[in-house]
C-alpha positions as CSV (number, residue, x, y, z in Angstrom):
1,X,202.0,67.3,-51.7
2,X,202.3,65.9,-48.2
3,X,199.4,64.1,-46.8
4,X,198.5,65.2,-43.2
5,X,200.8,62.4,-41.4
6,X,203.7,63.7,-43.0
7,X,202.5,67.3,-42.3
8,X,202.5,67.0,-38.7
9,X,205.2,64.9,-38.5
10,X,207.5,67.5,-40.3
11,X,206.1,70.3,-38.1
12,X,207.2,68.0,-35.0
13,X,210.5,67.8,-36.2
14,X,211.2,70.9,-38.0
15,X,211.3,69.8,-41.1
16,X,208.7,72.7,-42.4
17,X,209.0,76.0,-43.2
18,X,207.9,79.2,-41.4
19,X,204.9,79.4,-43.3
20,X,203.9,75.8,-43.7
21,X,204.4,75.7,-39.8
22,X,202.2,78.7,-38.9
23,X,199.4,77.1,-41.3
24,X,199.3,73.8,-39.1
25,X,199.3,75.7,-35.9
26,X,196.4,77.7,-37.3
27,X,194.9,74.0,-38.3
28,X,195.6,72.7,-35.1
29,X,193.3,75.0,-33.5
30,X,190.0,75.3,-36.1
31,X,190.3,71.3,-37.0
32,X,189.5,68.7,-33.9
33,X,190.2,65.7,-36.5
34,X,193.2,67.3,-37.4
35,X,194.3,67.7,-33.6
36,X,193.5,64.6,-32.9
37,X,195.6,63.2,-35.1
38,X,197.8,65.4,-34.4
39,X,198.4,63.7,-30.9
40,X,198.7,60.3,-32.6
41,X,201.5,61.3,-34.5
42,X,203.4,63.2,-31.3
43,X,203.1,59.8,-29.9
44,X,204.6,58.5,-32.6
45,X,207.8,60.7,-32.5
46,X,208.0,61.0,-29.4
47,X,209.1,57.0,-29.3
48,X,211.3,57.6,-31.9
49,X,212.7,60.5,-30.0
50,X,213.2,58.1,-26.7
51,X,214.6,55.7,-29.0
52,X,217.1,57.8,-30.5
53,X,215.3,57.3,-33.8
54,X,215.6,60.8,-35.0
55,X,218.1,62.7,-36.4
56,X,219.7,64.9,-33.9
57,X,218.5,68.3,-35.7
58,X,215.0,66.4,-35.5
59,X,215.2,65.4,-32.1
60,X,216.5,69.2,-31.0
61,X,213.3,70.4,-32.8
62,X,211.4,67.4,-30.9
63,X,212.8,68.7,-27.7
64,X,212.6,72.2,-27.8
65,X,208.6,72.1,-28.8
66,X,207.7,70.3,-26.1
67,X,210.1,71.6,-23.6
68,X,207.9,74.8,-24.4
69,X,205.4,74.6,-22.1
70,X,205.2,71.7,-18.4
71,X,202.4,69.2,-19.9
72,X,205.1,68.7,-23.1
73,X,207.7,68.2,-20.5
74,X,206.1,65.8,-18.9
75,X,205.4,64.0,-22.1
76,X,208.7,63.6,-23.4
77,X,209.9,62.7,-19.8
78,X,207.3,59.6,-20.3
79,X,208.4,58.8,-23.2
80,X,211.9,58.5,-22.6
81,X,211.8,56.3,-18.9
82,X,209.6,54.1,-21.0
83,X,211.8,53.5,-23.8
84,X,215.0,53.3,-20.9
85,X,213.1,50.8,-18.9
86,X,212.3,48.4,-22.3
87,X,216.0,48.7,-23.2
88,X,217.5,48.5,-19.7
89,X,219.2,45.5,-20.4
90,X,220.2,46.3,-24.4
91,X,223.7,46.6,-24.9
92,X,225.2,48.5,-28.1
93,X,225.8,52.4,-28.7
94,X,222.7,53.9,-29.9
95,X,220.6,52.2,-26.8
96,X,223.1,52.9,-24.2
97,X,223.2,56.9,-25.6
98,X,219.1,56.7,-25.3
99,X,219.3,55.7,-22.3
100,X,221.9,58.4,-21.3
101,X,219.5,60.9,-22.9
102,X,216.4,60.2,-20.4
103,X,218.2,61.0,-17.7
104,X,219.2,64.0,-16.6
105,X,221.9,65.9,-17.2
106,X,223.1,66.3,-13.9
107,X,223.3,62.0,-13.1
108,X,225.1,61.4,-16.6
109,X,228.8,60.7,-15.0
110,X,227.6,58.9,-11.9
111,X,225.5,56.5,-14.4
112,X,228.6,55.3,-16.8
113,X,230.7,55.1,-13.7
114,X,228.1,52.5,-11.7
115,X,227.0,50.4,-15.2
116,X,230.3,49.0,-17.1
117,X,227.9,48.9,-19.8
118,X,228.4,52.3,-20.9
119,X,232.3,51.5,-21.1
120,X,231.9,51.4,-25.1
121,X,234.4,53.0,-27.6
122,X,231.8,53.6,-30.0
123,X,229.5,55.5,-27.0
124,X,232.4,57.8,-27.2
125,X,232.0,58.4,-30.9
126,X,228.1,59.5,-30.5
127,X,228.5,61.9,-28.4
128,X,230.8,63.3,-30.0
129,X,228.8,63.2,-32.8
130,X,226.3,65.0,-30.2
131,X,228.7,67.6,-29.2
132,X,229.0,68.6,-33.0
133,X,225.3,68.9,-33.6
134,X,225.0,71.1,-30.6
135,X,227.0,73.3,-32.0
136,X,224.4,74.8,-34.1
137,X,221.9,74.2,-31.8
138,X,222.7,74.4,-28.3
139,X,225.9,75.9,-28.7
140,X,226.2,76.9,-24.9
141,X,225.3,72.9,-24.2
142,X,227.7,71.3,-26.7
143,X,230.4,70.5,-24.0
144,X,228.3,68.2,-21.7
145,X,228.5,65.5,-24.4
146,X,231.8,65.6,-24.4
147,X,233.0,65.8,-20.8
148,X,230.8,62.5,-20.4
149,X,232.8,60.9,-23.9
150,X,236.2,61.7,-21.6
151,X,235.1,59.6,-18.4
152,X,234.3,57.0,-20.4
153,X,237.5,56.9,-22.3
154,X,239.0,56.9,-18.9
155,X,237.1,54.0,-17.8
156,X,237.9,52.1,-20.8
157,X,240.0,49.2,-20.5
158,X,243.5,49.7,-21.6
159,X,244.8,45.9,-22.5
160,X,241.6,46.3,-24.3
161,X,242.1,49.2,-26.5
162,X,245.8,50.3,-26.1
163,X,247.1,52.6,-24.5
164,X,248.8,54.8,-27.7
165,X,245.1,54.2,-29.2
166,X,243.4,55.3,-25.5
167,X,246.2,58.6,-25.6
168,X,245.0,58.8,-29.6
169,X,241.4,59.0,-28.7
170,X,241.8,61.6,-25.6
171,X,243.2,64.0,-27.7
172,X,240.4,63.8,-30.0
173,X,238.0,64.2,-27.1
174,X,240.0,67.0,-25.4
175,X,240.2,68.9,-28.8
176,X,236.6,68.8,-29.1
177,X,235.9,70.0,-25.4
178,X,238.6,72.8,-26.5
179,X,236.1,72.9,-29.7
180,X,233.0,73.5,-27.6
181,X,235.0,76.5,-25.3
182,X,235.4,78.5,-28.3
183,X,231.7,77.9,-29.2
184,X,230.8,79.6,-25.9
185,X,234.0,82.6,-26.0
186,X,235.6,80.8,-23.7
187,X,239.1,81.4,-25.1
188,X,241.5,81.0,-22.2
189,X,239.6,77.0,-22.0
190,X,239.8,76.6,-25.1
191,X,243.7,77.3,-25.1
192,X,244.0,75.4,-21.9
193,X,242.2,72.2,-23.1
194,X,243.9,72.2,-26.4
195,X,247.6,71.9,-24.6
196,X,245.7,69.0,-23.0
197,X,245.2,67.4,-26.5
198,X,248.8,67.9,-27.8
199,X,250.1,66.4,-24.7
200,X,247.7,63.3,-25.6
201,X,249.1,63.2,-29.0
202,X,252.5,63.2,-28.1
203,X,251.6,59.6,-26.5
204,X,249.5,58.4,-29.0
205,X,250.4,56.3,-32.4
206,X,251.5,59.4,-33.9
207,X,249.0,58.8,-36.6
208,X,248.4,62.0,-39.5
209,X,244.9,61.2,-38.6
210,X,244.5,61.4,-35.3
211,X,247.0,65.2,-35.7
212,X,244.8,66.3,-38.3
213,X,241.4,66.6,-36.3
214,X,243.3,68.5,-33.5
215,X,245.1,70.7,-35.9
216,X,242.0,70.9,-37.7
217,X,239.7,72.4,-34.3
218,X,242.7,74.2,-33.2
219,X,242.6,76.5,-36.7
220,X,239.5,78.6,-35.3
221,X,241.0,79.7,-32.3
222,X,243.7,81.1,-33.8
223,X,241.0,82.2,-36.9
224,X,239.2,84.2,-33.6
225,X,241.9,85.9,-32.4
226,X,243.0,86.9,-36.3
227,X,246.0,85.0,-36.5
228,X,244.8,84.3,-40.2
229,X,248.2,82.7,-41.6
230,X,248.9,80.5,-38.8
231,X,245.1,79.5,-38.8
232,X,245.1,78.5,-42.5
233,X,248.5,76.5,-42.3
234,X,246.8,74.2,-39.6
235,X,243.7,73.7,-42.0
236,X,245.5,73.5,-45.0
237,X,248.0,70.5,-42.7
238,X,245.2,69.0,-42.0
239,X,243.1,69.0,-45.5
240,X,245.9,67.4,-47.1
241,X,245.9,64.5,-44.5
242,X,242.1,64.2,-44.9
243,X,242.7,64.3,-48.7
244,X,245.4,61.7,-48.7
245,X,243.3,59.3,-46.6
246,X,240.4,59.4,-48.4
247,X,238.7,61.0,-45.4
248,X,236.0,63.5,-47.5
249,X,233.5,63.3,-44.4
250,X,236.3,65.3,-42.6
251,X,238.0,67.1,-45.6
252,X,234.6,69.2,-46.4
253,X,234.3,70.9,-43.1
254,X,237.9,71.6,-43.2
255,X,237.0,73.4,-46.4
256,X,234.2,75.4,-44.6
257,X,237.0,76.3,-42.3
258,X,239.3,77.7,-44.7
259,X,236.1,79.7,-46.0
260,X,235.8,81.3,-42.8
261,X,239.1,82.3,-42.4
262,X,239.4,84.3,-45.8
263,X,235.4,85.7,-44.8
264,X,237.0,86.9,-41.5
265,X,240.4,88.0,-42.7
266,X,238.7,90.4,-45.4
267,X,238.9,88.6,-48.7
268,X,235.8,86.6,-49.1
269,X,237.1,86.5,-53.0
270,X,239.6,83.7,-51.9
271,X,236.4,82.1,-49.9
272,X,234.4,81.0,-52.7
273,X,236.6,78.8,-54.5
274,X,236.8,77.1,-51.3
275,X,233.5,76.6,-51.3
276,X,233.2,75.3,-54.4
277,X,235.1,72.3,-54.2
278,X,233.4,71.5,-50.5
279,X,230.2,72.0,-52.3
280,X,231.7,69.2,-55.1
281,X,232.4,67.3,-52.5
282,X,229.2,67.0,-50.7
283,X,226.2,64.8,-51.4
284,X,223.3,67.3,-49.9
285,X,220.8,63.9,-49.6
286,X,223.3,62.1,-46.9
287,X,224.1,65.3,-45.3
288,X,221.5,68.4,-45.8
289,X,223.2,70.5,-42.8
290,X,226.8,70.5,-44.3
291,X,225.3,71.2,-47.8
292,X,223.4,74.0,-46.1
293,X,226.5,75.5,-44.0
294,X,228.6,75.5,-47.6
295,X,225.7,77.6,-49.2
296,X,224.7,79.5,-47.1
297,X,228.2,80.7,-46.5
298,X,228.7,81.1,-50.1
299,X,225.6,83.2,-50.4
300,X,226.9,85.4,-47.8
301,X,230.4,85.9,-49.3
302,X,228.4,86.8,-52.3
303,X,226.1,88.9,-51.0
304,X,228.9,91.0,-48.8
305,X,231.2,91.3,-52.1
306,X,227.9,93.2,-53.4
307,X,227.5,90.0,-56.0
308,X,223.5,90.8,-55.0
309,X,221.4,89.0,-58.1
310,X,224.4,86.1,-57.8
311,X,223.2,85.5,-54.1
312,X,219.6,85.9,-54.6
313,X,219.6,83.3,-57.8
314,X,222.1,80.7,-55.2
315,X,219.8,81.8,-52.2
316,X,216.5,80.4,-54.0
317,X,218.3,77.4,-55.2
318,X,219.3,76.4,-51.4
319,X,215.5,77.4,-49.8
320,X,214.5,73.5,-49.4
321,X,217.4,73.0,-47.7
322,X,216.9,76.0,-45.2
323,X,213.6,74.4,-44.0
324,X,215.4,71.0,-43.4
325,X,217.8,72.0,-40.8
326,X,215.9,73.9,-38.0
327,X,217.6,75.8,-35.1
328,X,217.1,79.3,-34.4
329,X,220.7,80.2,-34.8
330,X,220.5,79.1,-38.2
331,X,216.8,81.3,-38.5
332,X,218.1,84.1,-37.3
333,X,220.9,83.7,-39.9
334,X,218.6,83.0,-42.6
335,X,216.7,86.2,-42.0
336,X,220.1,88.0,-42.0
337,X,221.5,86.9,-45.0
338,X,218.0,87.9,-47.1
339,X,218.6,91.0,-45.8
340,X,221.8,91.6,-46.9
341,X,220.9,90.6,-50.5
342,X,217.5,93.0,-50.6
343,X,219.9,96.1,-49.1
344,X,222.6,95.1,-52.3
345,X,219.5,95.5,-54.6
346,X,218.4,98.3,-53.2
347,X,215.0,97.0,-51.8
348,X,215.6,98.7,-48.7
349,X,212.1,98.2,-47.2
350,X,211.9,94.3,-47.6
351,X,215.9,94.2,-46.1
352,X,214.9,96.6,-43.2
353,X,211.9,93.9,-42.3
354,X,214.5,90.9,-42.6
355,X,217.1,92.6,-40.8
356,X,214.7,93.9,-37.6
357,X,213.7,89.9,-37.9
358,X,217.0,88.8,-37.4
359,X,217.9,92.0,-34.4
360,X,214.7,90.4,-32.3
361,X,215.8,86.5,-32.9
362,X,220.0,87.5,-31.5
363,X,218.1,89.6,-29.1
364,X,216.5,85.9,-28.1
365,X,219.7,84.2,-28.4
366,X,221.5,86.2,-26.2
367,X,224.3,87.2,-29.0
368,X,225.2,90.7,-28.6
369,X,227.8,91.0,-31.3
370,X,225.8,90.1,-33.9
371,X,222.8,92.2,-32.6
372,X,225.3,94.9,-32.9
373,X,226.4,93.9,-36.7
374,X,222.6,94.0,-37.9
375,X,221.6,96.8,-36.2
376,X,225.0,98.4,-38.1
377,X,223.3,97.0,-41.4
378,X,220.3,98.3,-40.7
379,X,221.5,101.7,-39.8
380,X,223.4,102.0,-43.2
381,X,219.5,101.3,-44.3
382,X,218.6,104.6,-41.8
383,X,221.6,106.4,-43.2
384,X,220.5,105.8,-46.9
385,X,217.1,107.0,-46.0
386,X,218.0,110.1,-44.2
387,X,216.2,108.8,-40.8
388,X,218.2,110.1,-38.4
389,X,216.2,109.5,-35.5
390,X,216.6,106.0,-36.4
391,X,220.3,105.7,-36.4
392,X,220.0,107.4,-33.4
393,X,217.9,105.3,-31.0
394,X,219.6,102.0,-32.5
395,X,222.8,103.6,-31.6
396,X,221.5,104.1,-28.1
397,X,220.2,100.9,-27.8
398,X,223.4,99.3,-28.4
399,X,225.4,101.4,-25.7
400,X,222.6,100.2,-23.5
401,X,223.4,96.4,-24.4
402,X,226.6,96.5,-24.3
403,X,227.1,98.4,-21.1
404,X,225.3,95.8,-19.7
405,X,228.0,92.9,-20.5
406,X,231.5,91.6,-19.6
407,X,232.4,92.6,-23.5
408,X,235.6,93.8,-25.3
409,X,235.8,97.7,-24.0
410,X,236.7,99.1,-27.2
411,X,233.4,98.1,-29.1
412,X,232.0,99.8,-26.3
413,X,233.6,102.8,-27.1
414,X,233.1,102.4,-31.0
415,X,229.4,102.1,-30.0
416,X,229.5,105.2,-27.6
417,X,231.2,106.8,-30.8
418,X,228.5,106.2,-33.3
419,X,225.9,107.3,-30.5
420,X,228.2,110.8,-29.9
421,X,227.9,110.9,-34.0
422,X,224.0,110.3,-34.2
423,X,223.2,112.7,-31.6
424,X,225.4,115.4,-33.2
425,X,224.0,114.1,-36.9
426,X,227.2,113.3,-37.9
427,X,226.8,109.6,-38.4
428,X,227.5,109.1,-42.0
429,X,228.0,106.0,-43.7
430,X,231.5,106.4,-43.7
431,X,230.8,105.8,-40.0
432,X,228.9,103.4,-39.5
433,X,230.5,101.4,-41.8
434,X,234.1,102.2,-39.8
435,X,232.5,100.9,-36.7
436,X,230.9,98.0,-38.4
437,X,234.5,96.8,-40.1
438,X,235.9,97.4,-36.1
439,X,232.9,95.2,-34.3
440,X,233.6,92.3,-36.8
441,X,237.7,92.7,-35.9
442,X,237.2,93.5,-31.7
443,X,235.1,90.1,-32.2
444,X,237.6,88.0,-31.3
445,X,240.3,90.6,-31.1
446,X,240.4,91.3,-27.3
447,X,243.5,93.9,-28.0
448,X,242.4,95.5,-31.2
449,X,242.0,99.3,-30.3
450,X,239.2,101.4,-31.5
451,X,240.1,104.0,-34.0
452,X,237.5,106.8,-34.7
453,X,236.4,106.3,-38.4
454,X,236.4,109.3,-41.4
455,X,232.8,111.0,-40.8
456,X,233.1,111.1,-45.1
């Protein structure tokens, strides 16, 4: 059992569960011993945080509590220009990124260019490293680190380094900028910026390594615009170069990839295989959030091939490491996922509560398609239940949302479709089920064309 140190510490950090984290809050405000030490320990993390001490899922959590309200802000704002001022004149990666992280944003580039300091190779490496973690996150922030690792590979010096080595390293950074477009549906800049890379590579060493991580980020793209084969010939490319060098720290989120592309492309049968051997590869002490992406994934291929008891049994078996890796994307996904494995059981009311939990946290997120793709799941619920109304006002909702948005016009019409259908009680689950199949497609299928489903 944790002792009260630890307690508050993992509720700073994220490390608790829901529960475990709404009983210290409800401690926090009966207990003035408890607060008090509470405050002792925030201090505590809070010069880790500036010190780049933390974890970067732990120091996201660190962030976002405090950025919550102006007196936290101004707390970790201390914190960090104290730790920067201590370490102004330390030289060596993980300073010179602290530093970097109590400033702004916004004066980032016009620091590295003034202080040759931040001219380090390895500086380039953490924030790409950064970038990744964002992903998950901060997806819609996961490009600033790398913009920043690109100057300073510009900056750095080329008798130094190389330049094959320099034109090596500039496709790796270009590929990941191309990496963090996609993140944010930004698929013309995605495209754009992975040209960029390839034309790096062509000056580089013309080592399988350095090919393999561009081929490797360039696989999603295609994976989001459902050109499945040519995705999984990039990923498979690459694997084999990870595999032949030894390189399982990249190899296993290749693996992931693969996954994804037989999840998207329909046959989530061919997925878990896949995941199997990423999940043999992985040590889930060293890295708790890759272990967590394999299973979770694996529970929802499971879970979505009606394998219900299979993913509930795999589902309890991974809980620890659900409360390890915080993030609200990952929250809303963990909600999501219980939901589809009560529905397969048939426990419609607890999958219904899980479900609405997950609608209100993409609601939050701003996500529109997958508010969408759980409303879908839990108007098969409706449909089930003969609640009409139901299917009805979610339907309308949706039309609402998505008339609202810059989004692919065709979901708009399959969502004007199943509102036509609920009005007129003619939304079976044939239909809903036609339009959900079409949203997950129209996704990243700007010219897939709507086609109205068999009312059953």
């Amino acid at each position: 059992m944790l002792d009260d140190e630890e307690l508050l510490r993992g509720y700073l950090t994220g490390a608790l569960a829901e529960d475990d984290a709404a009983d210290v809050e409800l401690r926090l405000l009966a207990d003035n011993a408890f607060f008090d030490l509470a405050e002792a320990v925030e201090r505590d993390v809070l010069a880790d945080c500036a010190r780049g001490g933390l974890a970067p899922a732990e120091e996201a959590s660190v962030r976002r509590r405090l950025s919550a309200s102006p007196d936290g802000q101004a707390r970790l704002a201390l914190a960090g220009g104290l730790t920067a001022v201590s370490s102004r004149r330390e030289t060596g990666a993980p300073h010179l990124l602290t530093e970097l992280l109590a400033e702004p944003v916004e004066r980032w580039e016009a620091l590295v260019r003034r202080d040759k300091r931040f001219h380090d190779r390895n500086l380039v490496e953490l924030l790409i490293e950064r970038s990744i973690a964002a992903f998950t996150t901060e997806p819609q922030r996961s490009e600033e680190p790398v913009r920043l690792a690109l100057v300073i590979t510009d900056l750095l010096d080329v008798d130094a380094h190389g330049a094959e080595r320099l034109a090596d390293l500039r496709a790796r950074v270009w590929a990941f900028i191309a990496n963090a477009r996609r993140v944010k549906s930004d698929q013309r800049g995605a495209a754009a910026a992975f040209e960029i890379a390839f034309s790096h590579l062509e000056k580089g060493t013309g080592e399988a390594l350095a090919r393999a991580v561009v081929l490797d980020l360039k696989a999603p793209l295609l994976r989001d615009r459902r050109r499945f084969t040519e995705a999984l010939d990039l990923l498979e490319e690459a694997l084999r170069i990870y595999l032949d060098a030894g390189d399982v720290r990249r190899a296993v989120p290749a693996l992931l990839r693969i996954s994804t592309v037989h999840g998207q492309a329909g046959e989530p049968e061919r997925s878990i295989p896949v995941l199997a051997q990423a999940l043999r590869l992985i040590d889930p002490q060293a890295d708790p959030q890759l272990a967590l992406m394999a299973r979770h994934n694996l529970i929802t291929d499971l879970a979505d091939m009606g394998r219900s008891v299979e993913a509930q049994e795999l589902f309890a078996e991974t809980r620890p490491l659900y409360a390890q890796v915080p993030g609200a994307p990952l929250r809303n996904r963990f909600q999501w996922v219980q939901g589809k494995i009560a529905s397969g059981l048939e426990r419609l009311a607890e999958a219904e509560g899980f479900f609405l939990a997950a609608r209100e946290g993409f609601l939050t997120e701003n996500a529109p398609y997958d508010v969408a793709l759980v409303s879908l799941e839990l108007a098969s619920i409706y449909v089930k239940q003969g609640r009409a109304r139901e299917v009805k006002r979610l339907a309308g909702e949706l039309v609402t949302i998505f008339s609202s948005l810059e989004v692919h016009r065709e979901a708009l019409a399959a969502l004007v479709f199943l509102d036509q259908a609920a009005t007129a009680e003619r939304a079976s689950f044939e239909v809903v089920t036609g339009v959900t199949s079409f949203l997950k497609r129209a996704r990243h299928d700007p010219d897939l064309r709507f086609r109205e489903p068999a009312s059953g």
